[in-house]
C-alpha positions as CSV (number, residue, x, y, z in Angstrom):
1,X,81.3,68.3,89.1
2,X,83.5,71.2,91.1
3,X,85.4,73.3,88.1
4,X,89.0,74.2,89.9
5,X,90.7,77.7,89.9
6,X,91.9,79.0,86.5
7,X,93.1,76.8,83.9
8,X,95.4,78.3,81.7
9,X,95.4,75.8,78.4
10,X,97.1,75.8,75.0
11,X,95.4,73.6,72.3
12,X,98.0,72.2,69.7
13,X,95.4,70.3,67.4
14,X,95.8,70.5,63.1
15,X,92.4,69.9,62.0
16,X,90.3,72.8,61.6
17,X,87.1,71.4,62.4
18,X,88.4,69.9,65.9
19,X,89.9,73.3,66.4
20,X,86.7,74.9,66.5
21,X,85.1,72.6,68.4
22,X,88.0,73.5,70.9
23,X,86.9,77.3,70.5
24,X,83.5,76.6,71.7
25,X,84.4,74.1,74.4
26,X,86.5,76.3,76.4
27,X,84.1,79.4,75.4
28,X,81.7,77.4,77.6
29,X,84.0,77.0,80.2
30,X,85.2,80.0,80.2
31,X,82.8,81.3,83.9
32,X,84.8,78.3,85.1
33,X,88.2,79.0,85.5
34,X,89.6,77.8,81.8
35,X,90.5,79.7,79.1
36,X,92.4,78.6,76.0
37,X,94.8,79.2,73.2
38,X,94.1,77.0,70.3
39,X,97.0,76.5,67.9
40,X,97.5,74.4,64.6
41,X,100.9,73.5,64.7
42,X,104.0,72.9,67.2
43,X,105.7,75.9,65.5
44,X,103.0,78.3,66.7
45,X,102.9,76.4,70.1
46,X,106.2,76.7,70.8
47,X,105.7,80.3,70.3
48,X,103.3,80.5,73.0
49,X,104.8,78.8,75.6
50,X,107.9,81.3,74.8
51,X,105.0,84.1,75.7
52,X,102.6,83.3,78.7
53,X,102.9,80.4,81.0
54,X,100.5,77.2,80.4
55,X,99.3,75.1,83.5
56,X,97.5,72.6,80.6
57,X,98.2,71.1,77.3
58,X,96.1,69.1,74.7
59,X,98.5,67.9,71.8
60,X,97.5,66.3,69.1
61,X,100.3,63.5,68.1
62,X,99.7,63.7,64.3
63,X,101.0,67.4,64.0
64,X,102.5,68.2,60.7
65,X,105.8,69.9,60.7
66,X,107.5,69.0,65.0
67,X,105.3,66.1,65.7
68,X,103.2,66.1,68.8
69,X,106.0,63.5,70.6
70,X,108.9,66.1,69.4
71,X,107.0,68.5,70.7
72,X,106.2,67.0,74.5
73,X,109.9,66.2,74.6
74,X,110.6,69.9,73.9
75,X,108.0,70.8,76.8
76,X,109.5,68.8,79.4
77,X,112.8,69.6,78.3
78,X,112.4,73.5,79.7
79,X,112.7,74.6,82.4
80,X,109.6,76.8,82.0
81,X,107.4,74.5,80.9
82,X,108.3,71.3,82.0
83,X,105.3,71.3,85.0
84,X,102.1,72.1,82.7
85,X,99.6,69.0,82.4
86,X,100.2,67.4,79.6
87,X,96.6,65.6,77.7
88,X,97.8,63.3,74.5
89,X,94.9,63.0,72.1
90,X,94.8,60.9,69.1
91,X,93.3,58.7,66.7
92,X,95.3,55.8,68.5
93,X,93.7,53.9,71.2
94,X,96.4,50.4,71.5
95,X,97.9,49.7,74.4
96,X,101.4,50.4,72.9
97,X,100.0,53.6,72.1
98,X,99.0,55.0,75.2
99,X,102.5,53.1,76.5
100,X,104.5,55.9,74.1
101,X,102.5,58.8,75.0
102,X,103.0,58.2,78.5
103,X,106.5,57.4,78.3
104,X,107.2,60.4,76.2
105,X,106.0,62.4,78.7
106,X,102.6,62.5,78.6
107,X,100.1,63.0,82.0
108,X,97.2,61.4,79.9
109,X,96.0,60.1,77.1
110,X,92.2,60.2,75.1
111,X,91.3,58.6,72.1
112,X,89.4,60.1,69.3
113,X,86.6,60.0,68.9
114,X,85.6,61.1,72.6
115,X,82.5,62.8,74.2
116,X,82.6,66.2,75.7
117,X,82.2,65.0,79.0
118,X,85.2,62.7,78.9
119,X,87.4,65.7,77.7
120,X,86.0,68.0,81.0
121,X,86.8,64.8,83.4
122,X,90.9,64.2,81.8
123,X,90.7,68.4,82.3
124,X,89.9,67.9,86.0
125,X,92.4,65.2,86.4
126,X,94.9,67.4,85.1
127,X,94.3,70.0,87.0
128,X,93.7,67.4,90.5
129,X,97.5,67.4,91.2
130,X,97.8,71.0,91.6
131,X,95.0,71.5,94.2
132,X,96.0,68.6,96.5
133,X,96.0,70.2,100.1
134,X,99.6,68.5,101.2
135,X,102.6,69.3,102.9
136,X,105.7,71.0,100.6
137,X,108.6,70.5,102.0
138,X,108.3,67.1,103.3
139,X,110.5,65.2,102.0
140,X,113.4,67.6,102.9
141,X,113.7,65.3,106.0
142,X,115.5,63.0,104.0
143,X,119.1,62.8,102.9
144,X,119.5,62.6,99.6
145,X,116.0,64.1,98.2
146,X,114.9,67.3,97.9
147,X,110.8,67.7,97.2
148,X,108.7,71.1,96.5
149,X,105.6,70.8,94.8
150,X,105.0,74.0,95.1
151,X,108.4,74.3,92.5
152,X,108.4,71.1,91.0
153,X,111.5,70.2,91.9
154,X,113.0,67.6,92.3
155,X,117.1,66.6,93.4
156,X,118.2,63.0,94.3
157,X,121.9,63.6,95.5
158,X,121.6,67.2,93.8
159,X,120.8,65.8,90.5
160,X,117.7,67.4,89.1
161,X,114.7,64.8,88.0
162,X,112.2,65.7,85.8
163,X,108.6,64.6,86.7
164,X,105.6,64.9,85.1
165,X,102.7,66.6,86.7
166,X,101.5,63.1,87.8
167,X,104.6,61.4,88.7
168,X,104.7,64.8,90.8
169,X,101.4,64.1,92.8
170,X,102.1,60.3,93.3
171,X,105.5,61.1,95.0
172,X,103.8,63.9,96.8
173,X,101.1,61.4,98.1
174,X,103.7,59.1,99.0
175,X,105.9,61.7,100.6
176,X,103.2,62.5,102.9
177,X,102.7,59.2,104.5
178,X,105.9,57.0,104.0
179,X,105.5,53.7,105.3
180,X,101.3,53.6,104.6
181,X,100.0,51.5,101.6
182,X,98.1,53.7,99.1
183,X,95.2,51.0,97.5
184,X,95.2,51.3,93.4
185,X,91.6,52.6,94.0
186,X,92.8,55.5,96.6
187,X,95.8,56.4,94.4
188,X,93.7,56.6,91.0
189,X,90.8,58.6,92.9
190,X,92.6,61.2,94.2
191,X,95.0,62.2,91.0
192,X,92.9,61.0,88.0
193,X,89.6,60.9,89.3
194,X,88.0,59.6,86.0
195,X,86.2,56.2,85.4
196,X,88.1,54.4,82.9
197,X,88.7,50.8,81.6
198,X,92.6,50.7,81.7
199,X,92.9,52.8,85.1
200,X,94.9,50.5,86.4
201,X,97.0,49.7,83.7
202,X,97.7,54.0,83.4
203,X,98.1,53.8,87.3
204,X,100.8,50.9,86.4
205,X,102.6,52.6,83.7
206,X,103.0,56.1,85.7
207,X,104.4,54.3,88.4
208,X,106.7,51.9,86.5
209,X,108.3,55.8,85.0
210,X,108.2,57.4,88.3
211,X,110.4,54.3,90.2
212,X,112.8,54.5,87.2
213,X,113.4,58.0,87.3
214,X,113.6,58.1,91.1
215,X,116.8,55.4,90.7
216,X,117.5,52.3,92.3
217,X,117.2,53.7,95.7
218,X,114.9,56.0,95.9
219,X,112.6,54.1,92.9
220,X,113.3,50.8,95.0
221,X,111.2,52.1,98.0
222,X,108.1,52.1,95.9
223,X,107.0,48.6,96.6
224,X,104.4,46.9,95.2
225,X,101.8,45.0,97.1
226,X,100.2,42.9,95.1
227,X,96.5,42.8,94.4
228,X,96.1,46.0,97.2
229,X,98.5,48.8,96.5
230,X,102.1,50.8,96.7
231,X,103.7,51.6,99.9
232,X,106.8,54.1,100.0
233,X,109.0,52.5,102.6
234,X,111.1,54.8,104.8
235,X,112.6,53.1,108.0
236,X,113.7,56.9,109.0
237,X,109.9,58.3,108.6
């Protein structure tokens, strides 16, 4: 498995004994490009993110004091850290589960327990959107939407959307060829990347938040195409 460039991570996790085992994971990865900052509480994370710029972050949701959720909401709420990667773990694994972390602004969830490997691939993924080899400014051909990935920005009509780091590279990929249907299988390979049971219900999901947020106009021209894939459909592409 090719390890990207440097990872910048902060671990928000209240139980000691995960902590430590967070200590030696990222000790081990440390020749590969990740390094880590492994706090126990949302207080001490916030702190952080105040400090150094993050490009990942592993929240746990059960966080005494801000809760992991309070805290996500707080991340994409600024400006400055709005873009880092953001890995939900927990001791949940129901569908309505993963549903909230997601919505709440979540790039990912993993359920505990989980093996080592499983945390380096959701890692990967994370980091997948940031190395995509794609156009930047593409989308300024458009009226009405303005597109940097490079940025993360995002304007519909001047109005600022906030977009997670995955909702990012789907619009990116869609972007860069309007008017082509992206298969499930093509769209899921080339963000997430990951084998996993319910990759087409998270592909589902991210989607479903990225078309709301985009409005009824620009959201509308994500269609679905039932059993194959999405197509972003642009007459003026």
């Amino acid at each position: 498995m090719v390890i990207p460039k440097r990872r910048r991570t902060l671990v928000v996790e209240d139980d000691s004994e995960m902590r430590g085992y967070y200590v030696r994971f990222f000790e081990r990865l440390a020749d590969s490009g990740y390094s880590a900052v492994v706090v126990e509480d949302g207080e001490k994370a916030l702190d952080v993110l105040q400090r150094e710029p993050v490009d990942i972050l592993l929240l746990d949701w059960n966080l005494p004091g801000i809760s992991g959720e309070a805290l996500l909401r707080a991340v994409r709420a600024n400006p400055m850290t709005r873009s880092a990667g953001v890995l939900m773990v927990t001791g949940r694994c129901a569908p309505e589960d993963e549903i909230t972390a997601l919505d709440s602004g979540a790039d990912d969830h993993l359920a505990k327990p989980f093996a080592e490997n499983e945390l380096l691939a959701r890692l990967l993924s994370l980091s997948r959107r940031r190395d995509l080899e794609i156009g930047r400014h593409e989308a300024n051909r458009y009226p009405g939407l303005e597109f940097d990935l490079d940025t993360d920005l995002v304007r519909i009509d001047g109005r600022r959307v906030r977009l997670t780091s995955k909702e990012m590279g789907v619009l990116a990929l869609f972007l860069r060829r309007p008017n082509w249907v992206y298969t499930n299988a093509d769209l899921w390979e080339t963000l997430w990347g990951y084998e996993s049971e319910s990759w087409e219900y998270v592909l589902a999901v991210t989607i479903s938040a990225l078309r709301r947020k985009l409005g009824p106009d620009w959201g509308g021209r994500i269609q679905v195409h039932k059993g194959k894939g999405y197509e972003f459909v642009c007459p003026n592409a």
